[in-house]
Biopython code that builds the backbone (N, CA, C, O; Angstrom):
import numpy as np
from Bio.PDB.StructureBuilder import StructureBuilder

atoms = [
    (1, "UNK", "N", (149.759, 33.357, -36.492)),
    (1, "UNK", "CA", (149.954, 32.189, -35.648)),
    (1, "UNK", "C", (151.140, 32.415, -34.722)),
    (1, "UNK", "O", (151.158, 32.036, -33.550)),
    (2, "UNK", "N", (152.000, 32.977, -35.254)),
    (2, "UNK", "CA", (153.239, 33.187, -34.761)),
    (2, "UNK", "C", (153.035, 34.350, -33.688)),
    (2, "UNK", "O", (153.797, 34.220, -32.730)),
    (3, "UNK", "N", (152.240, 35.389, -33.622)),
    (3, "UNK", "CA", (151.908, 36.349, -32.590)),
    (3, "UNK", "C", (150.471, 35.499, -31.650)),
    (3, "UNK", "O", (150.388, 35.569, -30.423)),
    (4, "UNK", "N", (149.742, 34.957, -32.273)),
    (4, "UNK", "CA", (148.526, 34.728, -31.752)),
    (4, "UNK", "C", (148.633, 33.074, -30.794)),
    (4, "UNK", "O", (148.139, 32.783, -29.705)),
    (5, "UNK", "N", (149.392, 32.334, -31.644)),
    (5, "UNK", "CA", (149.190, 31.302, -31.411)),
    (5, "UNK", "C", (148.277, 30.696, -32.193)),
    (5, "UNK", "O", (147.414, 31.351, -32.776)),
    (6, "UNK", "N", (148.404, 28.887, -32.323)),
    (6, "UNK", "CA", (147.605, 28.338, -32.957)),
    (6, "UNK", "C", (145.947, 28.233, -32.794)),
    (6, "UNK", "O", (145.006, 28.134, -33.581)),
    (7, "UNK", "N", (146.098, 28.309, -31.371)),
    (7, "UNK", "CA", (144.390, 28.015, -30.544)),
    (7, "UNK", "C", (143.771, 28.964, -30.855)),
    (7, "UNK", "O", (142.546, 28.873, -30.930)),
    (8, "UNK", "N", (144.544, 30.380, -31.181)),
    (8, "UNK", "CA", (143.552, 31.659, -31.258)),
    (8, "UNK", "C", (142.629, 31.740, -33.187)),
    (8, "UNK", "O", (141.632, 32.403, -33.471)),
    (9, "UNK", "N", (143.368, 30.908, -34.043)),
    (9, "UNK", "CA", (142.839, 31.008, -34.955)),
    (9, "UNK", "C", (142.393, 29.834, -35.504)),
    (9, "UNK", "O", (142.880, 28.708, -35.399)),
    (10, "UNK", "N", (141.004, 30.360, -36.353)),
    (10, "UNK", "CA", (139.995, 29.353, -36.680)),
    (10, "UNK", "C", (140.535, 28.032, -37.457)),
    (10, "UNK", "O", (141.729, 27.946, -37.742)),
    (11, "UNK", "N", (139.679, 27.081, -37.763)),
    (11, "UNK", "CA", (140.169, 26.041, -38.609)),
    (11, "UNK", "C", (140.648, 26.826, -40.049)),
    (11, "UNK", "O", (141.714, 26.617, -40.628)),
    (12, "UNK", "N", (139.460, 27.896, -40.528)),
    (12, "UNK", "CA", (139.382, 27.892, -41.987)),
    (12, "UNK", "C", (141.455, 28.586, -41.976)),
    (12, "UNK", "O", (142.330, 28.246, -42.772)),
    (13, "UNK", "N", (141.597, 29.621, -40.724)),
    (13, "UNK", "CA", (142.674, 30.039, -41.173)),
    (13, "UNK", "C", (143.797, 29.168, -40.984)),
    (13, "UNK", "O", (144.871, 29.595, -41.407)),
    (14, "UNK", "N", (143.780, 28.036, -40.437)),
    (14, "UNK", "CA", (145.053, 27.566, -40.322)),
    (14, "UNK", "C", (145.176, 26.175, -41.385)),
    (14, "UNK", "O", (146.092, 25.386, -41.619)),
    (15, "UNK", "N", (143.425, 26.351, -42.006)),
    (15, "UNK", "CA", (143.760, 25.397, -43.899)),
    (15, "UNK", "C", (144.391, 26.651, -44.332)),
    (15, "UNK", "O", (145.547, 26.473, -44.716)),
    (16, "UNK", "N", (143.914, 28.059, -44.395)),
    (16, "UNK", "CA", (144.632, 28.512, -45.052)),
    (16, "UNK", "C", (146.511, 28.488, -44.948)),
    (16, "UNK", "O", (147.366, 28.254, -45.802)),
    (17, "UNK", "N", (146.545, 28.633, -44.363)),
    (17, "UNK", "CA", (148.173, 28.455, -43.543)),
    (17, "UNK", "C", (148.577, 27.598, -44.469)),
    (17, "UNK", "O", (149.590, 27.776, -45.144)),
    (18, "UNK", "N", (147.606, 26.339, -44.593)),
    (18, "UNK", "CA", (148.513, 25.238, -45.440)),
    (18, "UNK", "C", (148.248, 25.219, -47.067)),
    (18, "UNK", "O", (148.984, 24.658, -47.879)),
    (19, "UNK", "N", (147.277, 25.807, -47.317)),
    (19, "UNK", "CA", (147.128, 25.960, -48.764)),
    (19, "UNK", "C", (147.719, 26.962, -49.448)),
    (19, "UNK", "O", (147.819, 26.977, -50.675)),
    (20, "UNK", "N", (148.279, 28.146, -48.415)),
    (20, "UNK", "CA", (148.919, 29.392, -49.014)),
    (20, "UNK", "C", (148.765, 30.468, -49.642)),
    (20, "UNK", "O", (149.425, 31.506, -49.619)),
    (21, "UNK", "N", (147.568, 30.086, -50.393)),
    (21, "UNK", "CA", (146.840, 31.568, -51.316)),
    (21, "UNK", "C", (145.336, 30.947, -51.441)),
    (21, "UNK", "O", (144.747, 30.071, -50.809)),
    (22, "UNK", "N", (144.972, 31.799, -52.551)),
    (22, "UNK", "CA", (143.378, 31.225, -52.857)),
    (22, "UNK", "C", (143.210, 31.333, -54.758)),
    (22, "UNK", "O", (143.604, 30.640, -55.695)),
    (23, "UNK", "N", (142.609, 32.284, -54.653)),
    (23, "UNK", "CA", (142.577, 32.884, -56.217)),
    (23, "UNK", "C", (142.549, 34.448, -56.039)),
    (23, "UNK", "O", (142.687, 35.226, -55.095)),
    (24, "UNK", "N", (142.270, 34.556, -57.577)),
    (24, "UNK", "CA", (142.377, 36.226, -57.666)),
    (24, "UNK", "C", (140.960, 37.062, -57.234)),
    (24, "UNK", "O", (140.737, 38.273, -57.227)),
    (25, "UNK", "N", (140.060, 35.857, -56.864)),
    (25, "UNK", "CA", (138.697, 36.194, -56.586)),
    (25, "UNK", "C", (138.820, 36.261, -55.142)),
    (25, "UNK", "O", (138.289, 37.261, -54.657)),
    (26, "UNK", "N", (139.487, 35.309, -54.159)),
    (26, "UNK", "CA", (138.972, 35.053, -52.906)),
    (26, "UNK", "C", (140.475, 34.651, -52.508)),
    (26, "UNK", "O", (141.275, 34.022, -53.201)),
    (27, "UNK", "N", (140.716, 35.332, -50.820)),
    (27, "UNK", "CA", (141.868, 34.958, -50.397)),
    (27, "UNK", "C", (141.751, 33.389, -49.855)),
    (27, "UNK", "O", (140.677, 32.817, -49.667)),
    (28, "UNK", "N", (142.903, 32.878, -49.669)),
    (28, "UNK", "CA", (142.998, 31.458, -49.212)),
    (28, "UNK", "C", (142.532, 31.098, -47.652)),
    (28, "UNK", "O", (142.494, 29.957, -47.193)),
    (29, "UNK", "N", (142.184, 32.320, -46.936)),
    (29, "UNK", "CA", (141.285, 32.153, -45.829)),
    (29, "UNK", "C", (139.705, 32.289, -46.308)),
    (29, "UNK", "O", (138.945, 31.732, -45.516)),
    (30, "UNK", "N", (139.271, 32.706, -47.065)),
    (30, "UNK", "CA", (137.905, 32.871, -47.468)),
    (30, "UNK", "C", (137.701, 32.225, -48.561)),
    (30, "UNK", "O", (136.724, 32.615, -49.199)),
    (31, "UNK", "N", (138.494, 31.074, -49.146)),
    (31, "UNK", "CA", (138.434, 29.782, -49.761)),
    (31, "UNK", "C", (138.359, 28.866, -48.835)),
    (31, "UNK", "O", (137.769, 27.826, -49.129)),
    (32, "UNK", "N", (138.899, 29.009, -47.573)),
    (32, "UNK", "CA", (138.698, 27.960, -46.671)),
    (32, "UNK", "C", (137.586, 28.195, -45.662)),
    (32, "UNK", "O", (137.076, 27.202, -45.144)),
    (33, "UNK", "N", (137.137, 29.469, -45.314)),
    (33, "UNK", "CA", (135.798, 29.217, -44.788)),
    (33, "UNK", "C", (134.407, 29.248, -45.389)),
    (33, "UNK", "O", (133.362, 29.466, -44.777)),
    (34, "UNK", "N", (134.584, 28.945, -46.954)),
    (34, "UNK", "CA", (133.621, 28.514, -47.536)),
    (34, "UNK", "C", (134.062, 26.835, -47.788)),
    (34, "UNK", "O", (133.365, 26.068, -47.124)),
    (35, "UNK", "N", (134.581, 26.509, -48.213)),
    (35, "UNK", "CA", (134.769, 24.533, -47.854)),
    (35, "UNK", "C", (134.103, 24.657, -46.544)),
    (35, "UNK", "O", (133.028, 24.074, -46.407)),
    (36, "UNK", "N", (134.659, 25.432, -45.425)),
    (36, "UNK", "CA", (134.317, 24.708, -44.033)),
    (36, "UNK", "C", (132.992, 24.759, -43.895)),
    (36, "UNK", "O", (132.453, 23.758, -43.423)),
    (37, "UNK", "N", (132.153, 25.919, -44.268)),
    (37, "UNK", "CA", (130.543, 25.714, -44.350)),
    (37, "UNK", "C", (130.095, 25.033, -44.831)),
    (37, "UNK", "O", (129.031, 24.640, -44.351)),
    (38, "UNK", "N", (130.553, 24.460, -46.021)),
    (38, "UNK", "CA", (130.419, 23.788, -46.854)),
    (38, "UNK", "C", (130.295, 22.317, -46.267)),
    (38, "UNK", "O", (129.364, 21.673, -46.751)),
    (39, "UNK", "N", (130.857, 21.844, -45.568)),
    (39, "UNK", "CA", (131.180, 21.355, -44.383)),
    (39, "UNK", "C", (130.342, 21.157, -43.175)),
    (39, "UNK", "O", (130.542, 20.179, -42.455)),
    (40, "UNK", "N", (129.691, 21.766, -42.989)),
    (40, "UNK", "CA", (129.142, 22.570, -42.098)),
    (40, "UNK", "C", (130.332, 22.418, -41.026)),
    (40, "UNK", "O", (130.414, 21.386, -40.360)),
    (41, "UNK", "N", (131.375, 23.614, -40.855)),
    (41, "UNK", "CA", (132.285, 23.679, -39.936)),
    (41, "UNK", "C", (132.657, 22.243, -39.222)),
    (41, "UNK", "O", (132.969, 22.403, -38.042)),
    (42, "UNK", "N", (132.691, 21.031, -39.620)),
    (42, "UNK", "CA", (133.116, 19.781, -39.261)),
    (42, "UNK", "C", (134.447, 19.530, -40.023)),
    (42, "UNK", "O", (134.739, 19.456, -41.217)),
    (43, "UNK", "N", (135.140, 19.429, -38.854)),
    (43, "UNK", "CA", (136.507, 18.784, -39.881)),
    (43, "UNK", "C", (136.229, 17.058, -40.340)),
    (43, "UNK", "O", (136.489, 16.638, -41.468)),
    (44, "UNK", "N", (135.984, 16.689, -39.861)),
    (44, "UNK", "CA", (135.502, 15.230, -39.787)),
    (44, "UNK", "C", (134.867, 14.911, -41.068)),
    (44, "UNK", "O", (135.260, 13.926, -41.694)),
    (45, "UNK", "N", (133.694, 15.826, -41.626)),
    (45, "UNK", "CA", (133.390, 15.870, -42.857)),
    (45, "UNK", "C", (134.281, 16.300, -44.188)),
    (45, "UNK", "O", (134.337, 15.711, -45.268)),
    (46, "UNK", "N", (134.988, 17.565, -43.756)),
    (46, "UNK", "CA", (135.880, 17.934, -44.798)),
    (46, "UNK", "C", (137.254, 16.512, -45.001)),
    (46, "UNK", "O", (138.008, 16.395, -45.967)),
    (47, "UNK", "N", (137.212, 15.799, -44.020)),
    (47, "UNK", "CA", (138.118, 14.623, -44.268)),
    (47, "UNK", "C", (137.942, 13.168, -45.154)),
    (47, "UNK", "O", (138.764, 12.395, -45.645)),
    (48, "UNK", "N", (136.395, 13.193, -45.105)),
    (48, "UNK", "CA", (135.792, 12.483, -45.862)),
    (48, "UNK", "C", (135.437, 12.677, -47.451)),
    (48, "UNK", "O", (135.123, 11.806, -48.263)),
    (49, "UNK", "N", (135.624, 14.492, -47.697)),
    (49, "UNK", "CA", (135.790, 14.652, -49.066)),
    (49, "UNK", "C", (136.932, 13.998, -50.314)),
    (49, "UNK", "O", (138.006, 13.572, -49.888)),
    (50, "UNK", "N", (136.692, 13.946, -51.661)),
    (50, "UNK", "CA", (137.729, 13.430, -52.259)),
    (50, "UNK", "C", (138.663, 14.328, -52.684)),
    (50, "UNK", "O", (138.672, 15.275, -51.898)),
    (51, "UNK", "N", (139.385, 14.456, -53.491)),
    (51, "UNK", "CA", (140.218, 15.051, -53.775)),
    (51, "UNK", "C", (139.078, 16.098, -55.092)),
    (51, "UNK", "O", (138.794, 17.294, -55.152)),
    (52, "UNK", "N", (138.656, 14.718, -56.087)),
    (52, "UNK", "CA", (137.882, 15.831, -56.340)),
    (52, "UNK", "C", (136.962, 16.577, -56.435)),
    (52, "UNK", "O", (136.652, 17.372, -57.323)),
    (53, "UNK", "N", (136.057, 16.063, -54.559)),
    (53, "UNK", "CA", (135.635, 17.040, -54.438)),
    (53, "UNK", "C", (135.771, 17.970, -54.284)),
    (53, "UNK", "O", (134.842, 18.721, -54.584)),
    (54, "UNK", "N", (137.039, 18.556, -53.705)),
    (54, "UNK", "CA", (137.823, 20.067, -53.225)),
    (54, "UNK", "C", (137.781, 20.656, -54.497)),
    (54, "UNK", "O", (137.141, 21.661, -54.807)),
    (55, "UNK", "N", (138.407, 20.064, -55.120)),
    (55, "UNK", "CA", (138.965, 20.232, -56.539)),
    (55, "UNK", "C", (137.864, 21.617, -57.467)),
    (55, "UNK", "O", (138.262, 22.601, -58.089)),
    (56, "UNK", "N", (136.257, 21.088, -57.177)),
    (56, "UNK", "CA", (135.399, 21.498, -57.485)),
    (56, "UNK", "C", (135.565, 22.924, -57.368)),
    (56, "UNK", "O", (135.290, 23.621, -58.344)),
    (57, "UNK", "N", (135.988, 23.458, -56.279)),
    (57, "UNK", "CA", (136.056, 24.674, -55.593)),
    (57, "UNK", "C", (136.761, 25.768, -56.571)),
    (57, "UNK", "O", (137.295, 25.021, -57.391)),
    (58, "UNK", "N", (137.051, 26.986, -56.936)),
    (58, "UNK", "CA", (137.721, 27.921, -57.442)),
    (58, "UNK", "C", (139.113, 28.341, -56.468)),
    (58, "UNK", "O", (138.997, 28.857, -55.356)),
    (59, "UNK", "N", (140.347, 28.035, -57.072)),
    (59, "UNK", "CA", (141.064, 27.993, -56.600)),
    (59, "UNK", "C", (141.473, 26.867, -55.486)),
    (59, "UNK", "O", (141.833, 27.264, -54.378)),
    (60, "UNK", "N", (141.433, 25.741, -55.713)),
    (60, "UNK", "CA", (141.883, 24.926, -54.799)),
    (60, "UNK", "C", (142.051, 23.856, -56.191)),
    (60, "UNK", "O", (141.064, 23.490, -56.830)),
    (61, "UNK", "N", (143.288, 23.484, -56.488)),
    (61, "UNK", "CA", (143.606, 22.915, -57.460)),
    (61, "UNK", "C", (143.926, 21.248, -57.081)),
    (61, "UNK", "O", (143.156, 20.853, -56.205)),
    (62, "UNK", "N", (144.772, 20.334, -57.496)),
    (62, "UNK", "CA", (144.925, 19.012, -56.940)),
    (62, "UNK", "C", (145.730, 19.161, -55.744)),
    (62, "UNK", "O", (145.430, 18.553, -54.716)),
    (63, "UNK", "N", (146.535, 19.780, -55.797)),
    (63, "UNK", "CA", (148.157, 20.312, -54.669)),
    (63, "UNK", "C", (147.368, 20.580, -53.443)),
    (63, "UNK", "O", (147.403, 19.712, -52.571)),
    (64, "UNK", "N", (146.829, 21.393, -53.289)),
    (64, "UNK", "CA", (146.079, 21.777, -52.364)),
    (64, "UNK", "C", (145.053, 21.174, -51.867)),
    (64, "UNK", "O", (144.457, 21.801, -50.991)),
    (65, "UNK", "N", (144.672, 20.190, -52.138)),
    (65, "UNK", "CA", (143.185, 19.427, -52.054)),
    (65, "UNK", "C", (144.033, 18.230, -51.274)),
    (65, "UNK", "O", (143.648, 17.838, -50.173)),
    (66, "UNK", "N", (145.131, 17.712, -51.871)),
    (66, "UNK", "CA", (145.900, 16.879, -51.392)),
    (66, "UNK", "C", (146.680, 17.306, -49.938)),
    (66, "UNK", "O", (146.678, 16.587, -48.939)),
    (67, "UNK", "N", (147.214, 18.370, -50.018)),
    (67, "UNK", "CA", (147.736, 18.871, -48.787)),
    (67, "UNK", "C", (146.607, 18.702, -47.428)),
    (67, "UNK", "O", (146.741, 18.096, -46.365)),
    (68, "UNK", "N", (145.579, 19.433, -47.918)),
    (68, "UNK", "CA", (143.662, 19.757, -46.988)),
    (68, "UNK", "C", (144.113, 17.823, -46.227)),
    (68, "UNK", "O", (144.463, 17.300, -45.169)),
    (69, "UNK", "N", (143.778, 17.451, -47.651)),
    (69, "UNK", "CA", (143.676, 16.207, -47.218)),
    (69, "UNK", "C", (144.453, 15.219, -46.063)),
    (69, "UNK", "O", (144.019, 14.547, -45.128)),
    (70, "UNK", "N", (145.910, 15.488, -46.636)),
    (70, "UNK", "CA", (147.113, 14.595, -45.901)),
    (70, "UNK", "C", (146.752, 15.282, -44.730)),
    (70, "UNK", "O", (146.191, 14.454, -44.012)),
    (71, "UNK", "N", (146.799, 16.707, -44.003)),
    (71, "UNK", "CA", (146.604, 17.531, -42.771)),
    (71, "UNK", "C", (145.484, 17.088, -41.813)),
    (71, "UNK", "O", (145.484, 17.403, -40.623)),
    (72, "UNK", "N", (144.330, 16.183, -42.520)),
    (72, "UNK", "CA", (142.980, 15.320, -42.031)),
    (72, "UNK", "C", (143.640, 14.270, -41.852)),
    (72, "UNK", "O", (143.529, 13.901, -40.683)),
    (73, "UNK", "N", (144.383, 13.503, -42.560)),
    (73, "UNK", "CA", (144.757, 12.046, -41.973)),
    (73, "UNK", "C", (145.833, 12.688, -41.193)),
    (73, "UNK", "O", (145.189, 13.030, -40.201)),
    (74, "UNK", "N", (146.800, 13.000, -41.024)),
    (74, "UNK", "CA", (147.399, 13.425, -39.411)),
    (74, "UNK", "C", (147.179, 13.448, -38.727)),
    (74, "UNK", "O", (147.658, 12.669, -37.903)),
    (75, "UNK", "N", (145.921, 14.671, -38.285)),
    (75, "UNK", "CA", (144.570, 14.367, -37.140)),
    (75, "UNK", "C", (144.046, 13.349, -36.784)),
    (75, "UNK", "O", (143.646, 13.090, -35.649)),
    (76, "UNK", "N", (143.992, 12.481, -38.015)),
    (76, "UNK", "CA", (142.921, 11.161, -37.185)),
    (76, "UNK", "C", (144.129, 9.913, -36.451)),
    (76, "UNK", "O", (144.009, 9.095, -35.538)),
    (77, "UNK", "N", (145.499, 10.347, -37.556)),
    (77, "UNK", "CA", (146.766, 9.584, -37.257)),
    (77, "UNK", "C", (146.698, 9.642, -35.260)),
    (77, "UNK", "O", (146.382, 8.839, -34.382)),
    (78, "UNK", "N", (147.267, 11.283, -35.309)),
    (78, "UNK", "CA", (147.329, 11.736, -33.969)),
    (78, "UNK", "C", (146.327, 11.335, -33.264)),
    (78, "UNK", "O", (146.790, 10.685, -32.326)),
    (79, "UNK", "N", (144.981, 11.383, -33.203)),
    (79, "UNK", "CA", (143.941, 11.107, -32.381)),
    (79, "UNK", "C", (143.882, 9.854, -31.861)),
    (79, "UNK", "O", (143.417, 9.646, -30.741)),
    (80, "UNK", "N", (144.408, 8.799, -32.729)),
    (80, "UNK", "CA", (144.684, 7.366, -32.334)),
    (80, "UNK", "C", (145.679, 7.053, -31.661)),
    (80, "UNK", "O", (145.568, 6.032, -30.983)),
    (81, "UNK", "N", (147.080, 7.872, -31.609)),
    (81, "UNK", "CA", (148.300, 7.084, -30.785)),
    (81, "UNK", "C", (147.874, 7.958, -29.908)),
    (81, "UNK", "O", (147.320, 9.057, -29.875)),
    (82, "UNK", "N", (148.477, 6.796, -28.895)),
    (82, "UNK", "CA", (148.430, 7.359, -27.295)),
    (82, "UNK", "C", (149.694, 8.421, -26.608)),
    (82, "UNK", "O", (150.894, 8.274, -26.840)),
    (83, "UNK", "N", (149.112, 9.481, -25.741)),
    (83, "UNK", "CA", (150.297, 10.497, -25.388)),
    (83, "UNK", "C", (151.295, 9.699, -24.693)),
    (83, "UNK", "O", (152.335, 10.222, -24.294)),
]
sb = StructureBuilder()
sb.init_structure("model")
sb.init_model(0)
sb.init_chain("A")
sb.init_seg("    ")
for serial, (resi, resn, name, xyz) in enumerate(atoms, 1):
    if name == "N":
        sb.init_residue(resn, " ", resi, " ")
    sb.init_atom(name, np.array(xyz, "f"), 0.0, 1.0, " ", f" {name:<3s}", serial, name[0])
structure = sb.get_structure()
């Protein structure tokens, strides 16, 4: 992000950014672009999940499901106040 910039990388990598790892099976970018398919690549949908639905996932524990989460209400926070 820091060489590329934010715009240059996908959603799944910049959940990863905020979730930090994944498991010992799957890195925390390829934990996040399976939610996002999962998803079908809609953030809008992944915002509507619960906590435990994430939860479901391997390697995405409550901490992280909560973080996914709070990072979706920001977006919709931001999308509503005016510039």
């Amino acid at each position: 992000m820091e060489r590329l910039g934010a715009e240059a990388l996908s959603n799944a990598e910049l959940l990863a950014i905020l979730i930090g790892s994944g498991s010992t099976k799957e890195s925390a970018v390829d934990l996040m672009k399976r939610v996002m398919n999962d998803c079908n690549n809609n953030l809008n949908t992944l915002g509507k999940k619960s906590i435990r639905d994430l939860t479901l996932y391997n390697g995405m524990g409550p901490a992280k499901a909560i973080t996914v989460l709070a990072a979706c209400e920001l977006g919709k926070r931001r999308q509503r106040e005016k510039a």
